[in-house]
N, C-alpha and C positions, 0 to 999 in steps of 0.2 A: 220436075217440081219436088218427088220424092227426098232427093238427094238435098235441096234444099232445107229442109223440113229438119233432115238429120243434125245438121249443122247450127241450126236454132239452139240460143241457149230457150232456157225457163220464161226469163224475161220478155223474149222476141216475142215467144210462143204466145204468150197473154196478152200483149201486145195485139196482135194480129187476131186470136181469139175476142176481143173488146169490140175489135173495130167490123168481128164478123167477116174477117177476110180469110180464115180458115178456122177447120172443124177438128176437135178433138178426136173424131174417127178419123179421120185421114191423117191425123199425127201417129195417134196411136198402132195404125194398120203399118206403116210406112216405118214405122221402130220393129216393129214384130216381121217383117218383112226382112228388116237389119238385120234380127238376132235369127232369122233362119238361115240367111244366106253365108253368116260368118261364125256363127258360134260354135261352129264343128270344128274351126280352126285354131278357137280360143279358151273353151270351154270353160266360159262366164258365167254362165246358166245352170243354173241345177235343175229348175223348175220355169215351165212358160205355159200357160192357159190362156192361150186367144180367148176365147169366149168369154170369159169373165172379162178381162183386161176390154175386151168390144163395147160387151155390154153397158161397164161403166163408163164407156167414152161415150157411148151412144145417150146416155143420162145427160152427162155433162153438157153433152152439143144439146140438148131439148134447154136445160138452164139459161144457155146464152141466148138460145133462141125467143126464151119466154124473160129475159134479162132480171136473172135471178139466180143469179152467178152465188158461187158457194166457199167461203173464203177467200185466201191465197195464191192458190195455186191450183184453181180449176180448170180440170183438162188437161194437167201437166204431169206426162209418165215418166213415175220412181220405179226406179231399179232396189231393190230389197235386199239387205243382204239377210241369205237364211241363218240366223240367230234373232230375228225379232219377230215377234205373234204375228201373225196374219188371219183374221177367223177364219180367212175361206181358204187356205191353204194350209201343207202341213209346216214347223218348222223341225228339221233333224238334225241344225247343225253341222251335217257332213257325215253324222255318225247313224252305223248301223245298231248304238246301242238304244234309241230312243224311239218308243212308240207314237208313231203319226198321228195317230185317231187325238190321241190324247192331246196334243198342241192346239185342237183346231177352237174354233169359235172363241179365242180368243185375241186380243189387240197389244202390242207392249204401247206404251205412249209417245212413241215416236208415230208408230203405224195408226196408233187413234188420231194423233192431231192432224198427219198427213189424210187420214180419210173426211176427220171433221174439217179442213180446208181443200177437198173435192180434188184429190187427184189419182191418177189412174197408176197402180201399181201393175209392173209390167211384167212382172216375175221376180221371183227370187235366186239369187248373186250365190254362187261357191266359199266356203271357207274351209281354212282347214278345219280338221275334227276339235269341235267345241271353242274354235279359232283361237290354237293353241301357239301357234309360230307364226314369222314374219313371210313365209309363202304357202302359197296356196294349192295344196291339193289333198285327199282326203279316200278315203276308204269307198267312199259311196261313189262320188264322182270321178273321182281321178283327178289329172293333173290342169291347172289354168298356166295358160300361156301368158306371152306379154303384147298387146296387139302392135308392138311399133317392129319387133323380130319373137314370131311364135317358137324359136328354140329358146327362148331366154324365160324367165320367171314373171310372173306379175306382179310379184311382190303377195305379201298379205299381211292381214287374216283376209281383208275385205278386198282380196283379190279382183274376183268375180265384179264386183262395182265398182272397181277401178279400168278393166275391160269395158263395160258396158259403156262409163260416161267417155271413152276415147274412140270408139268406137258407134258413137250416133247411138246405140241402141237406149239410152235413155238420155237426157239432158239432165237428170238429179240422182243421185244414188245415198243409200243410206251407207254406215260402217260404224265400226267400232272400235276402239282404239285402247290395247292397255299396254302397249308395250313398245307401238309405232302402228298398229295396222287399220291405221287411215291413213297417217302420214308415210308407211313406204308404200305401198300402192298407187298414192297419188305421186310420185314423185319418180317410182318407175314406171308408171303410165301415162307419164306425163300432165295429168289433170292437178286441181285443184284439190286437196284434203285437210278439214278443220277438224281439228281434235280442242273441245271447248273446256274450261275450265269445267273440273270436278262438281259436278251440282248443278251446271246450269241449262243441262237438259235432261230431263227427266228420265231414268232406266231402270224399266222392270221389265222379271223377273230380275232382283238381286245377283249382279255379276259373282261369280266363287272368286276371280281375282279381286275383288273389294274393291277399294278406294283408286286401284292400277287403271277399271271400266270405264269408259268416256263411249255416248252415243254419239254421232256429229253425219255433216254433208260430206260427201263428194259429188263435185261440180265440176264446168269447162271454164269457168269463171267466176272470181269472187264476191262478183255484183251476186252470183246465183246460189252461190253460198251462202251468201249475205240475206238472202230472200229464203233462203229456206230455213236460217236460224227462227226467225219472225216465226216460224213454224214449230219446229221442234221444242223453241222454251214455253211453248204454254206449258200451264201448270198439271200437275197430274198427283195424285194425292197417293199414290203408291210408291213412291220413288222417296223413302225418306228421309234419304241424303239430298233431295231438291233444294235448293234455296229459295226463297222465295220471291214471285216472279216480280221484275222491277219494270215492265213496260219499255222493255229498249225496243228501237227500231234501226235494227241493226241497216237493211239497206238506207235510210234516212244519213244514220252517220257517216257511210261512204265518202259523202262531201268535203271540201276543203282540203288546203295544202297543208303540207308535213313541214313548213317554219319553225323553227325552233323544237322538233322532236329531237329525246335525245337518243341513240340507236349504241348497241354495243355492237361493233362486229366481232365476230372468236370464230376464224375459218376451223379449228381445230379442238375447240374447249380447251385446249393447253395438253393433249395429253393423244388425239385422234391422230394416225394416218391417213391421210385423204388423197383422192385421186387427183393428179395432176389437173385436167380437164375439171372438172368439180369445181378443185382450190378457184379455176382459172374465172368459171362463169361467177360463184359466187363472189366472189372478187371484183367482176366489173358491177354485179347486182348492187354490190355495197356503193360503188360511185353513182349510179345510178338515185340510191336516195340523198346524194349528196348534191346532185343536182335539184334534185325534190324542194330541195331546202332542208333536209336534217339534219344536225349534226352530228355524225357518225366516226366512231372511238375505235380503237381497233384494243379492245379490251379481254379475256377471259373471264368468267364468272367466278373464278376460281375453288373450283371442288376438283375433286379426286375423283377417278369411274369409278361410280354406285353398283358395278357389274354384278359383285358379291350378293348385296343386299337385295339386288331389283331380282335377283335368281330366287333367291329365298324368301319373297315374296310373290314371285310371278308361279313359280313350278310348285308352290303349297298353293295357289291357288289352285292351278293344274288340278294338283290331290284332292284337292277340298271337291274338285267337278265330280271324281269318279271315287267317292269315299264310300258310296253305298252299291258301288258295280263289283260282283264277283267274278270267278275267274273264267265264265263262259263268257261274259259280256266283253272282260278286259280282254278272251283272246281274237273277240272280233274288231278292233282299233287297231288303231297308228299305232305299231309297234314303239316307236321315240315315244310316242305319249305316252303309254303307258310307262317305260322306262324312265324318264323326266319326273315322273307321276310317282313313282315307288320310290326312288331314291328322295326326292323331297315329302316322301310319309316318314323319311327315319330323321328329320331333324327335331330339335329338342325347341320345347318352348321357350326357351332361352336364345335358340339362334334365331327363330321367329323374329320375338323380342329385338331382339339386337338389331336383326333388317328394319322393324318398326322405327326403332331408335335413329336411326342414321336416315330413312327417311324424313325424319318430322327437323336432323340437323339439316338437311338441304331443303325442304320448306324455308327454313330459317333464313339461313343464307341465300335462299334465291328472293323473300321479301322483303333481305335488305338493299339487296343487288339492285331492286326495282325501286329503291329509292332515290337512286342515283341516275338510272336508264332506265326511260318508258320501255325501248323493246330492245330483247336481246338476235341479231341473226347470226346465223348458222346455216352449212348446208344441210339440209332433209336426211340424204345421208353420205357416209366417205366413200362410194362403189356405185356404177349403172349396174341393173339387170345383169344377169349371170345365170346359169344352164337351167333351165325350168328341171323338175323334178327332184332337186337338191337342196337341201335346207341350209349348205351354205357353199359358198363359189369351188371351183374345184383348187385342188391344191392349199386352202385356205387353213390355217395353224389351229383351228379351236373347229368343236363339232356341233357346237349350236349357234342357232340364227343370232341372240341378243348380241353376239359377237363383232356383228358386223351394219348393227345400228346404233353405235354409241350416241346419237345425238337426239333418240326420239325419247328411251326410255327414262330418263333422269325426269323429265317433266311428267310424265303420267307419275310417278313418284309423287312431285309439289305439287300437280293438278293444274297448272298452269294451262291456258293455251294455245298452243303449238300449229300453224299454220302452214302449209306446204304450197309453194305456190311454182310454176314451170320456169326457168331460167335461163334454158338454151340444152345443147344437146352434148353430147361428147362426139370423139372421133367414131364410132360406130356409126351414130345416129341416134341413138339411144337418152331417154331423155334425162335432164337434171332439175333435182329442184333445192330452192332455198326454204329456210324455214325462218320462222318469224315466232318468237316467244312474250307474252308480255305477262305484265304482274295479274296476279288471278281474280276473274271476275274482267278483266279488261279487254276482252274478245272483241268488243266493239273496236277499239286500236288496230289492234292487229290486223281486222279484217280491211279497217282502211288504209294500213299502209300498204297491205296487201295489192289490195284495189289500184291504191297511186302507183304501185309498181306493174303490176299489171298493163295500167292505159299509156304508163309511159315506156314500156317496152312488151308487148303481147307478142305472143307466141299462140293467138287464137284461133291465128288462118290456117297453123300447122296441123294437120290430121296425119294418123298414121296412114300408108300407103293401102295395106289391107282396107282402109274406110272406102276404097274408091273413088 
C-alpha cells in the first residue's frame, strides 16, 4: 500500500483524506520512508526532520478526524526548496557563507500560505550556491543526480525538488525560477515546472536577481500545479512587486476545450539548435493541440538571443548576492560563482542600463506577439540531461549553463509564464519537455492548455526505474 501512496498526486491524496480513507501519517511516514531508501542515490535532500514533518501530520490526521480540515492542502507533503524561510528549519542556500540561527523563525510567503493551508513540509530540496546556475550542486551538499540515470544532472537551481516530485518522495515541491530553474529541472526530471508571471506570487526576502525571481510549483501533474497556484497567490504585503490578488481559481479553469486557441509553435525561436529527439517529440506535441482543436502556426516570435543582456542582468545580480561578502567568505563558495560574480562587479552602469534597455524591448515585442497568439510553444529545452557534476555537457563550445537553455531565459526577462510539462523521452530514456508561454498575467491559459495536453497524452504512469 506504501508504494501506492507514493504515486498519489496532491489531488488523490485529499481525496481519499475527505473520505477518511487514509491518514496524513501514513503519507507522510511512507514519503520519508522514500527519501531514506533513495536519496543516497540522488541527493535531493539537504535537510529531513522526521519529527517535525510527523508531528504536523499527526495535527492534520486529529483535523480530519474532528472535520475541521485547514485550507487547501491539508496533510499534503511539500518538498522545499532551501532558499525559502522555514521558521523551524535553517535556510543556507547551499552556502557555507550564511548563518543558520539567523534564517530561523521566519516564513517567506510561499512557506506561510503553504502552512496557513495545512501542509506537511517534508524537508528542504538542494540548490546550487544562492541557486546560481541551471544544475545542481553546491559546496555544502555536493552533487544532485537525475532520478531517471544517476550519472546525468538534475537539472537546476531547484534541482533537489525536481528529484523529489519524480521520485514519490513528495507529490508538491516548491522552486524558483530566474533564469529556467523550475523549468530545466522539471523537464530533465521529467515532472511538471510553472514559472508564473512576474508578480503573481508573492517573494520575499527580495531576490538580488530582481525582476529575473519567479516563486512557482513543481508537480507530477498540472491539475496539481494548478491546485497549488490557488496557494502560493495569496496575498502577502512584503512582496512589493505583488500584484494585486484577482481571486483566480486556477484548478476551476482547467475545464474546457482548446477550440479556437491560437498557439505559435517555434521548434527553434529562429535562431536554437535542438536535439533531433526533442525537435521530434515537440513536434508531434504541436499535433497533438491540433487535434485539441487549436489552431496551431508554425511561427517564431522573432527576437534575437537576449544571451548578452540576460548575462548582464543575471551575473550583477550574482554580485549584487555576495557585494558585502569578503574575501574569507568568497574563499569558501563555488569557485564559478564567485568568478561570474567578480567579473560582473566590473561592468559600468551603462552596460547595466543597456541589459535593462533590451529587456523592457522584448517585454514589448513579446506583448505584441501576444496579440496575435494566446500561447507561444517551444521545447523546455534543445539537450536531455548530460554528466551530473558539470555545469555544461562535455565537449560543449561555451562555459556557462545560460548556454544551453536558450529557450527559458528570454521570459524571466518579459516575466511571462513559462510552463514545462513531460512529452516523451529520447533515445536514452531520458526525459523531454515542451514549454508553453502566454502573455503575462495569463497563467490560467497556460496551465489549461497544459492540462488538455497532458489528459490527452500522459506520461503519468511513467516513474523512473530507481522509484521501484
Amino acid at each position: 500500500m506504501s508504494h501506492e501512496l507514493l504515486r498519489m498526486t496532491a489531488t488523490e491524496l485529499l481525496q481519499h483524506y475527505k473520505a477518511k480513507q487514509l491518514s496524513p501519517v501514513d503519507v507522510t511516514r511512507a514519503m520519508l520512508e522514500q527519501i531514506e531508501r533513495l536519496d543516497s542515490q540522488v541527493n535531493g535532500f539537504c535537510l529531513v526532520d522526521p519529527d517535525t514533518s510527523l508531528a504536523l501530520a499527526k495535527a492534520s490526521e486529529l483535523r480530519y478526524q474532528n472535520n475541521a480540515t485547514q485550507g487547501l492542502l491539508d496533510g499534503v507533503p511539500v518538498a522545499v526548496k532551501d532558499v525559502f524561510l522555514t521558521p523551524m528549519w535553517p535556510t543556507i542556500k547551499g552556502s557555507k557563507t550564511i548563518d543558520a540561527n539567523s534564517t530561523l523563525n521566519k516564513a517567506s510567503p510561499a512557506t506561510a500560505a503553504l502552512q496557513r493551508n495545512g501542509y506537511i513540509p517534508i524537508g528542504k530540496t538542494t540548490t546550487p550556491e544562492f541557486g546560481w546556475k541551471g544544475v545542481t550542486d553546491n559546496p555544502v551538499d555536493g552533487i544532485t543526480s537525475n532520478p531517471w540515470n544517476p550519472d546525468k544532472t538534475s537539472g537546476g537551481s531547484s534541482g533537489g525538488s525536481g528529484v523529489a516530485v519524480a521520485l514519490g518522495m513528495a507529490p508538491l515541491a516548491l522552486g524558483t525560477d530566474a533564469g529556467g530553474s523550475i523549468r530545466i529541472p522539471a523537464a530533465f526530471c521529467g515532472v511538471v515546472g510553472l514559472k508564473p508571471s512576474f508578480g503573481e506570487v508573492p517573494h520575499w526576502p527580495a531576490s538580488p536577481f530582481g525582476t529575473l525571481a519567479h516563486a512557482g510549483p513543481m508537480t507530477w501533474t498540472v491539475e496539481d500545479c494548478a491546485l497549488m497556484m490557488n496557494v502560493l497567490t495569496e496575498a502577502d504585503h512584503r512582496d512589493t512587486h505583488a500584484i494585486p490578488r484577482r481571486g483566480i481559481d486556477y484548478l476551476a479553469n482547467l475545464g474546457g476545450d482548446l477550440k479556437g486557441l491560437k498557439i505559435a509553435y517555434s521548434p527553434n525561436l529562429g535562431y536554437v539548435d535542438v536535439d533531433p529527439d526533442i525537435e521530434q517529440a515537440v513536434a508531434a506535441a504541436a499535433e497533438v493541440f491540433k487535434e485539441l482543436g487549436a489552431d496551431v502556426v508554425r511561427v517564431d516570435p522573432g527576437f534575437g538571443d537576449p544571451l548578452a543582456a540576460f548575462g548582464h542582468l543575471f551575473y550583477g545580480g550574482a554580485a549584487n548576492a555576495m557585494r558585502d561578502l569578503g574575501s574569507r567568505k568568497r574563499s569558501l563558495m563555488d569557485p564559478e560563482l564567485v568568478k561570474v560574480a567578480e567579473k560582473a562587479g566590473k561592468l559600468s552602469m551603462l552596460d547595466y542600463m543597456g541589459a535593462v534597455n533590451e529587456m523592457m524591448k522584448l517585454r514589448e515585442r513579446m506583448a505584441n506577439f501576444h496579440q496575435r497568439y494566446d500561447l507561444l510553444l517551444t521545447p523546455t529545452l534543445p539537450l536531455t540531461a548530460f554528466k551530473a557534476g558539470r555545469e555544461v555537457p562535455v565537449d560543449w563550445p561555451n562555459t556557462r549553463w545560460p548556454t544551453w537553455t536558450p529557450f527559458t531565459y528570454p521570459f524571466n526577462m518579459t516575466g511571462q509564464p513559462g510552463l514545462s510539462v513531460p512529452c516523451g523521452f529520447d533515445s536514452q530514456g531520458l526525459p523531454i519537455g515542451l514549454q508553453l508561454v502566454g502573455a503575462r498575467f495569463n497563467d490560467a491559459l497556460v496551465l489549461k492548455a497544459g492540462h488538455a495536453y497532458q489528459q490527452a497524452r500522459p506520461l503519468t504512469d511513467q516513474r523512473p526505474s530507481l522509484f521501484g
